[in-house]
N, C-alpha and C positions, 0 to 999 in steps of 0.2 A: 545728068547730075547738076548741069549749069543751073537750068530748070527747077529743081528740087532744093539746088540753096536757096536760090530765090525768095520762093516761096515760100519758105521754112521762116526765111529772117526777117520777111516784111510779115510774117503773121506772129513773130516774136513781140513781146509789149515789156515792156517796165516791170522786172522783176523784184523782191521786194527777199534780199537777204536776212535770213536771219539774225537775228544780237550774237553781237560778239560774248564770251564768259561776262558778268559780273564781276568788276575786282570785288574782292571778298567770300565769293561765293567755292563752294568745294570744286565746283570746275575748274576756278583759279588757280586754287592752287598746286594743284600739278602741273600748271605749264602749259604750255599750248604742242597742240598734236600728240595728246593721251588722252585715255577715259580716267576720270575721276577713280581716286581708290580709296577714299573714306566707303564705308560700306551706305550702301541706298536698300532698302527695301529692296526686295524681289516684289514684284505685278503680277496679279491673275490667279487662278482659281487651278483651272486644269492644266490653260497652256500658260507656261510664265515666261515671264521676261526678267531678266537679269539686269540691271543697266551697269553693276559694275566688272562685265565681262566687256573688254575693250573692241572694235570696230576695225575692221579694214588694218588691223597689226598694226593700227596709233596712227596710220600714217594720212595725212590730210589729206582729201578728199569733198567735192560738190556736188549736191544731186539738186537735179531741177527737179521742179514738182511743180503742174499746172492743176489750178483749179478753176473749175466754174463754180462752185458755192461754198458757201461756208470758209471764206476765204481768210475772214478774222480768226477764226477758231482752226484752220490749216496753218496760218502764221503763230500762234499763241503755241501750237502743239511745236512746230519746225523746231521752234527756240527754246522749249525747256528739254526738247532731244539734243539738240546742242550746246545747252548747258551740261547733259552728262557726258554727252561725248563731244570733247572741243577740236579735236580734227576733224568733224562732218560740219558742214555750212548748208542749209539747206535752201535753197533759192524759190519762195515760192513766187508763182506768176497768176492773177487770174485777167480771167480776159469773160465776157457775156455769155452768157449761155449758147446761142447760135452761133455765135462766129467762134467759140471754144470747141465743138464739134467739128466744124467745117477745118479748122487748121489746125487741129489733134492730128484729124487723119492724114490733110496733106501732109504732116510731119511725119506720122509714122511711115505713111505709102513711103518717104524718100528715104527711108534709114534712118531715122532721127529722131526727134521731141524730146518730151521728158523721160527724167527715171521711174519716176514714181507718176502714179495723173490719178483726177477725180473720175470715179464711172457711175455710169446709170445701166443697170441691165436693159432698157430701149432697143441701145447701141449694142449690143451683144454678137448679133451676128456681125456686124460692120466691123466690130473692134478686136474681134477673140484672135484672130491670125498675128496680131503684133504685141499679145501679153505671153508675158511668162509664168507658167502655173506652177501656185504654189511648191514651193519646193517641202518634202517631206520631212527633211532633216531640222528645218527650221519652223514651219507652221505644220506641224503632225496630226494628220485628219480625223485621229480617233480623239486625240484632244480639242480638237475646235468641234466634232459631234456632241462631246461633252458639255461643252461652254455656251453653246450657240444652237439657236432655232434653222429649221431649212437646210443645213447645210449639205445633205446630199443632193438633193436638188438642184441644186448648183453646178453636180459636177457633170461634166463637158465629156462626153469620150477618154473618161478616165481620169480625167484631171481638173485641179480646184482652181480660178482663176482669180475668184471675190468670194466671198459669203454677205449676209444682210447686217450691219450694224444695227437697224433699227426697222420695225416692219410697219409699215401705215394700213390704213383701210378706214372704211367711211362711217359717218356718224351722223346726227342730223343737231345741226348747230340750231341756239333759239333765242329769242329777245327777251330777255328775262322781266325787263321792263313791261315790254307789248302781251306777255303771258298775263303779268299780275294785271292789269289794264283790263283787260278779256273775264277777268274773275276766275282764271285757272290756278290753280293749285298741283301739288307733286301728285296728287292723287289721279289725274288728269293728262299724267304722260303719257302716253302711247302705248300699250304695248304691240297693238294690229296698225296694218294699214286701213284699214278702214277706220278704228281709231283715230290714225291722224288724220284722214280725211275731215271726220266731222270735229276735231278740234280746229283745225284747220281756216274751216269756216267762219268759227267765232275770232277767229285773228283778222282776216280779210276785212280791207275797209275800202267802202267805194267815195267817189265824192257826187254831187248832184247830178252829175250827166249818167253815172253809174258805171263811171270807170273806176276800173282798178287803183287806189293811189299807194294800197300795201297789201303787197300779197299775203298771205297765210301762209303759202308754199311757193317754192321755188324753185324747178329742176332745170332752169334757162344752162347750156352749153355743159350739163353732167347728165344727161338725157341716156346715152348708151349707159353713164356706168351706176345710174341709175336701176336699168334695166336688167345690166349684169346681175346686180345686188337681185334680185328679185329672181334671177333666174337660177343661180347656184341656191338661193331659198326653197327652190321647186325641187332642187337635186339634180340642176340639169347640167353636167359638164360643160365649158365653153368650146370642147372641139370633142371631135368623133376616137374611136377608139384607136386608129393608127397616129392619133396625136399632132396629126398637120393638117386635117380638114376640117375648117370651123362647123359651129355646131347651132346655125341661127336659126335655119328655117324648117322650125318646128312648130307644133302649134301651140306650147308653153311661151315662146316667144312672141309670135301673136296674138294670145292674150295677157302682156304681162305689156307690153307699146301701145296696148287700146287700155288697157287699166293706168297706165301714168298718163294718155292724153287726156281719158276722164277725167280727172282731177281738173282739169283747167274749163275742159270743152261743157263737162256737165255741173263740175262743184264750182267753178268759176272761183278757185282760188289762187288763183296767178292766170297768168297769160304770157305768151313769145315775144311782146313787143316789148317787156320790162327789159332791166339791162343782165348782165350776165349774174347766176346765183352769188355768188361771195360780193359783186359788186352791187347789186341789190339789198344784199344785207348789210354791207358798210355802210351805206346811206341811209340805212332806215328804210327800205322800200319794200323789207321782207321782213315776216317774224320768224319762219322756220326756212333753213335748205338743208337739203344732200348733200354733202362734202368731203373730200378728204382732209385726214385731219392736220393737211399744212396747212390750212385755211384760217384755226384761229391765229396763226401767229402772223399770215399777213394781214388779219382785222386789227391786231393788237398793235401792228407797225404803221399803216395806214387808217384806219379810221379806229385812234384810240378812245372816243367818246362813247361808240356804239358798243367799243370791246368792256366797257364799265358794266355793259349790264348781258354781257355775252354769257352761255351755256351751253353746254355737252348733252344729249344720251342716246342711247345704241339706237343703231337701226330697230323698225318695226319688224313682225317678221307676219306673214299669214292669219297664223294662228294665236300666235301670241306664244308658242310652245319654241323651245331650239329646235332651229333648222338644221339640216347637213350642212351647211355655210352660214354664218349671216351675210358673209360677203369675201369678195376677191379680195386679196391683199398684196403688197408688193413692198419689197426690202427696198431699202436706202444700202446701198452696195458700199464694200469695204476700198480701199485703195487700190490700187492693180499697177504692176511693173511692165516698164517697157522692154519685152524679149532683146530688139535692139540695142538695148545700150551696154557700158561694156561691164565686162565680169565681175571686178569687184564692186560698178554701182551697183549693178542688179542685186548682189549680197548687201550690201548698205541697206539698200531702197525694202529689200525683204525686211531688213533688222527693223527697220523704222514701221513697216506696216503692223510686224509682232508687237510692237512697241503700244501701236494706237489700239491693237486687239485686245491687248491685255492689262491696257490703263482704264481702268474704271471711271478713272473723273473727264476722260477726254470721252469715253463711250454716253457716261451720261449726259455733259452737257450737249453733248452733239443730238442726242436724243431727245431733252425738250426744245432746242433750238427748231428743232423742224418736227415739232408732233410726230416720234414717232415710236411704237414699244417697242424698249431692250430686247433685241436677240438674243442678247447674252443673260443668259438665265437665272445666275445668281444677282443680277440687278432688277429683279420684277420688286420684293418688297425692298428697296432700297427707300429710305426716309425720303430722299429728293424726287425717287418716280411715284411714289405714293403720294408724295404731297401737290403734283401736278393732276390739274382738272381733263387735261387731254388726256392724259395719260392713263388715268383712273378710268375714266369710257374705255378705253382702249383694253387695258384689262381684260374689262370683261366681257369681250368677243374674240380678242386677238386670237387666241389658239381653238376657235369655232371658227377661222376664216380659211381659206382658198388660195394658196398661189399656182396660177397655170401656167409658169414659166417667162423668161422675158418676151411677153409679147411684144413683137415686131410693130412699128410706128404706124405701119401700112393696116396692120389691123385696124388700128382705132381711127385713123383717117377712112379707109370705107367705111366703118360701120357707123363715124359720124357724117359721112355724107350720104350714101344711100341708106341708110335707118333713120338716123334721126331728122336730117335736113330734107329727105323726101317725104316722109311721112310725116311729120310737125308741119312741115312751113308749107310745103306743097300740096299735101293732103291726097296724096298716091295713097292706096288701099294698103291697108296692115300687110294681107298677105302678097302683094306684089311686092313692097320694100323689104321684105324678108327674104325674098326672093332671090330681088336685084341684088341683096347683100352679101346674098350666099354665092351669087354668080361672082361678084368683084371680088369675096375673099379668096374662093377657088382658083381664080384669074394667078390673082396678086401673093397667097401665101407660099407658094413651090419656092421660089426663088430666093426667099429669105431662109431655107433650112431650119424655119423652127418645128421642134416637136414640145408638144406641151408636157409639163410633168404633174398634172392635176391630179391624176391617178392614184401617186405616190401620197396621196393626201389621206390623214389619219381616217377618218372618216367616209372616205370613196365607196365603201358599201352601203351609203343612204342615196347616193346619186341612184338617176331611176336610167342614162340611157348609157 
């Protein structure tokens, strides 16, 4: 236990308390250690939230709450929860993304952390032993089915742990500037890959030695999910049918890693030694890439000159017809409680998660903040998701897309080192690096206990294996 304080408190940082009431505000005036009783709106569509039903029987009370992102908008939300209820103080802490993982779980392994914490389903098998799933009486699963995208999906050996706030998947971002330059017009978008192939070309500019100085395309470090995208196009599930044996080394995946090396090796528009896709595009060094769509917001924060003349639109597909997928997709996950801590935080920490479930304006801004479409169903024509250019592409694939459950981290590190990093930089043969990849996932997936839920996907009778 010596051991696990330790640890605990040197991985502890500067946590950042909530506002106290407002004098003047309806918080105020009840006094401190009650909920507000001027009447507030009731929140939400199916599942509501109450804010003038009082917390924890008035009596004051602190939940910690760590985050790794979205840290301004975890503190903006902490504080107008404790302006309705002024005996909960809500402590949030962020700490970087790497070192927020590494000392979650040292904290949890020892009995401890926060009450409430940020999650990524990544971490799912690492993390689910020390969450407490949703309780029924307070988040009611036929109503968050109602509200919310995915949400069986989600569920665990019977029980709800998160659901997806907001769902991403990829798009092909473009220089709207380097388009018009090129002589293209809306007419000229894409609808095939081969399409963007030969637009592709008329972007691509060499200089006298006849190197590359702006690619056309760019799949530099999104090469697997690239691939992915191309492969749920074909109908081809990412794992086999008992749901934990990957599903690489097939020959749709051997020709769909010789068709995006083409692009470079024969259309020569891009090449491996530019810099990474989003950071290609920042600079000006690409006109089109592959990406997920948190991508334009960090062009918009980091290079806001290229984002002046930045654009959106859906992936390509084969044919040009809808595919059974246009692509994988993956939730931006809800809050999650620490089973650990004690009984009436965990009812607090619950009250607060219902809270953020069922407030519209913390779900939306959370959702253009990081590209990604409402889960929650009555905000698809919301003025503010319609009026966002992410969001608008997103539309219209979001529910033609794929979630194959939280893939495990160790997935995408093989299949970015022996698929893409053997086969790109190396120039190992297609069907050996399918091979070797399907040998490393077999290795490496038993031990993480994921089982894929693709299956479950509206659409799963287009898939062909």
């Amino acid at each position: 236990m010596i051991f696990c304080f330790v640890l605990v408190y040197t991985a502890l940082f500067a946590g950042c308390r909530s506002e106290s009431p407002v004098p003047g505000t309806a918080a105020d005036r009840t006094g401190s250690g009650s909920s507000i009783k001027s009447e507030l709106p009731v929140m939400g569509k199916n599942l509501k939230y109450d804010p003038n039903i009082p917390v924890n029987g008035g009596k004051d009370i602190v939940i910690e709450f760590w985050t790794a992102s979205n840290a301004d908008l975890c503190k903006k939300y902490a504080n107008e929860y404790s302006k309705i209820h002024t005996n909960v103080k809500i402590e949030v802490t962020e700490k970087p993304w790497g070192d927020y993982w590494k000392k979650l779980l040292v904290a949890l392994r020892c009995g401890q952390g926060p009450d409430v914490m940020w999650m990524h389903n990544a971490f799912t098998s690492s993390i689910i032993r020390y969450l407490e799933p949703y309780p029924e009486e307070i988040l009611p699963l036929e109503l968050l089915r109602k509200d919310f995208r995915q949400v069986d999906q989600h569920i665990i050996n019977g029980k709800l742990y998160y659901i997806d706030m907001g769902i991403m998947t990829g798009a092909l971002i473009y220089n709207k500037k380097m388009w018009a330059e090129a002589g293209l017009t809306e007419r000229d978008m894409p609808k095939t890959w081969d399409q963007l192939r030969k637009v592709c070309k008329k972007l691509t500019k060499v200089n006298y030695k006849g190197e590359i100085v702006i690619a056309g395309f760019n799949y530099n470090t999104v090469f697997r999910m690239l691939a992915i995208t191309m492969a749920v196009q074909k109908g081809i599930f990412l794992f086999k049918k008992d749901g934990k044996t990957a599903a690489i080394n097939n020959k749709e995946m051997i020709e769909i890693i010789k068709y995006i090396k083409d692009m470079y090796e024969v259309d020569r528009i891009g090449n491996i030694i530019m810099p990474t896709a989003h950071e290609a595009f920042g600079q000006g060094r690409a006109a089109i890439i592959y990406d997920w769509t948190w991508v334009p917001g960090y062009i918009k924060q980091t290079f806001p000159d290229t984002a002046e003349n930045m654009g959106l639109f859906p992936v390509p597909t084969f044919d040009g017809k809808i595919p059974p997928a246009f692509d994988r997709n993956n939730g931006e996950s809800s809050l999650v409680v620490n089973s650990g801590s004690k009984d009436d935080s965990k009812k607090v920490a619950m009250d607060f998660v219902k809270y953020t479930l069922a407030n519209d304006d913390f779900l939306i801004e959370f959702d253009i903040n990081n590209g990604v479409f409402p889960s929650k169903l009555s905000l698809d024509n919301n003025p503010r998701i319609t009026g966002n250019s992410t969001l608008i592409t997103l539309s219209l694939m979001i529910d033609r897309t794929i979630w194959p459950g939280p893939i495990p981290e160790i997935y995408e590190q093989d299949v970015d080192k022996y698929l893409e990093q053997d086969f790109l930089t190396k120039n190992i043969q297609a069907e050996e690096a399918v091979r070797r990849t399907q040998e490393m996932l077999d290795k490496d997936l038993p031990s993480t206990g994921f089982v894929s839920v693709e299956r479950t996907y509206k659409y799963a009778d287009e898939f062909i294996n």
